[in-house]
C-alpha positions, 0 to 999 in steps of 0.5 A: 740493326747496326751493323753499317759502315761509314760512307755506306750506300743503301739502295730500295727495291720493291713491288710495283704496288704495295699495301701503303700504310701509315705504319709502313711509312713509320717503319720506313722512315725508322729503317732509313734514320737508322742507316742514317745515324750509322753512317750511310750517306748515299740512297740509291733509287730506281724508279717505277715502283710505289715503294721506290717513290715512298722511300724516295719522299722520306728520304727527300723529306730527311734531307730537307730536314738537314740530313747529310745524305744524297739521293742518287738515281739509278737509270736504266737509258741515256747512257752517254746524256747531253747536259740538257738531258742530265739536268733533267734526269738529276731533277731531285736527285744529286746524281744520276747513273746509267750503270754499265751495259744497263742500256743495251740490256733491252728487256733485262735493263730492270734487271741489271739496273737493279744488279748494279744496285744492290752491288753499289749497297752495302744495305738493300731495303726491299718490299717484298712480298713471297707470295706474289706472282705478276699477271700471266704473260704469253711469249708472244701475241701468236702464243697459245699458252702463257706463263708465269714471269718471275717477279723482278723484285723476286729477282733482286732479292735473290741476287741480293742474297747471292751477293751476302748483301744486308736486306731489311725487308719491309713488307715483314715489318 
């Protein structure tokens, strides 16, 4: 590892489901003191995914443990939230974001959540897995055929190494 700089944000992306064990909770938890003591400050969360909730319990259970580090939320509505909303959507986290445009972005906003994730990173901790292929969808409910969709954690691991990010990938630990 080692190669962080100060003041660094690293952000978790991952399948919806994962295979969770305690030797992937070990190995998180190893990633995540790791970026801590070289110097990352600020984990970045998206939500929806098992992945994201695990890494998200570790790094909460660091923090209370007297960890110098902030768990901020990336969203993907409430652009503009009144301050009722906000504190609801802060909830566990020390901030919220809502990233530019992500809102408007309809079916995309996972996809451009995620982009404005790894951009915010210096590091993009990710679960996963090549192989893996979501349901079959058809285009429309009038569709007769069907068709593969592209995985969105497929989509950001790609944008992740498009943009020279460090990846950690936990589903090959």
């Amino acid at each position: 590892m080692g190669d962080f700089t100060m003041e660094s944000a690293a952000c978790f992306i991952g399948h919806r489901k994962i295979n969770n064990t305690s030797e992937l909770q070990e190995n998180i938890k190893k990633i995540i003191i790791e970026l801590i003591e070289a110097g990352t400050k600020n984990f970045i969360f998206g939500d929806h995914s098992t992945f994201n909730s695990l890494c998200y319990k570790i790094v909460t259970e660091l923090k209370e443990n007297g960890a110098e580090i902030n768990r901020i939320h990336f969203r993907k509505d409430y652009e503009e939230p009144n301050d009722y909303t906000m504190e609801l959507l802060m909830s566990g986290y020390e901030d919220s974001v809502c990233p530019k445009g992500v809102s408007k972005a309809g079916a995309a906003s996972y996809v451009e959540r995620n982009q404005a994730m790894i951009r915010e990173s210096d590091t993009c901790v990710f679960y996963y897995n090549e192989e893996y292929k979501p349901s079959r969808r058809k285009q429309s409910k009038s569709s007769i055929s069907d068709y593969q969709p592209k995985s969105g954690t497929a989509a950001a691991y790609e944008f992740a190494m498009r943009e020279n990010k460090k990846i950690i990938n936990m589903y090959l630990k």
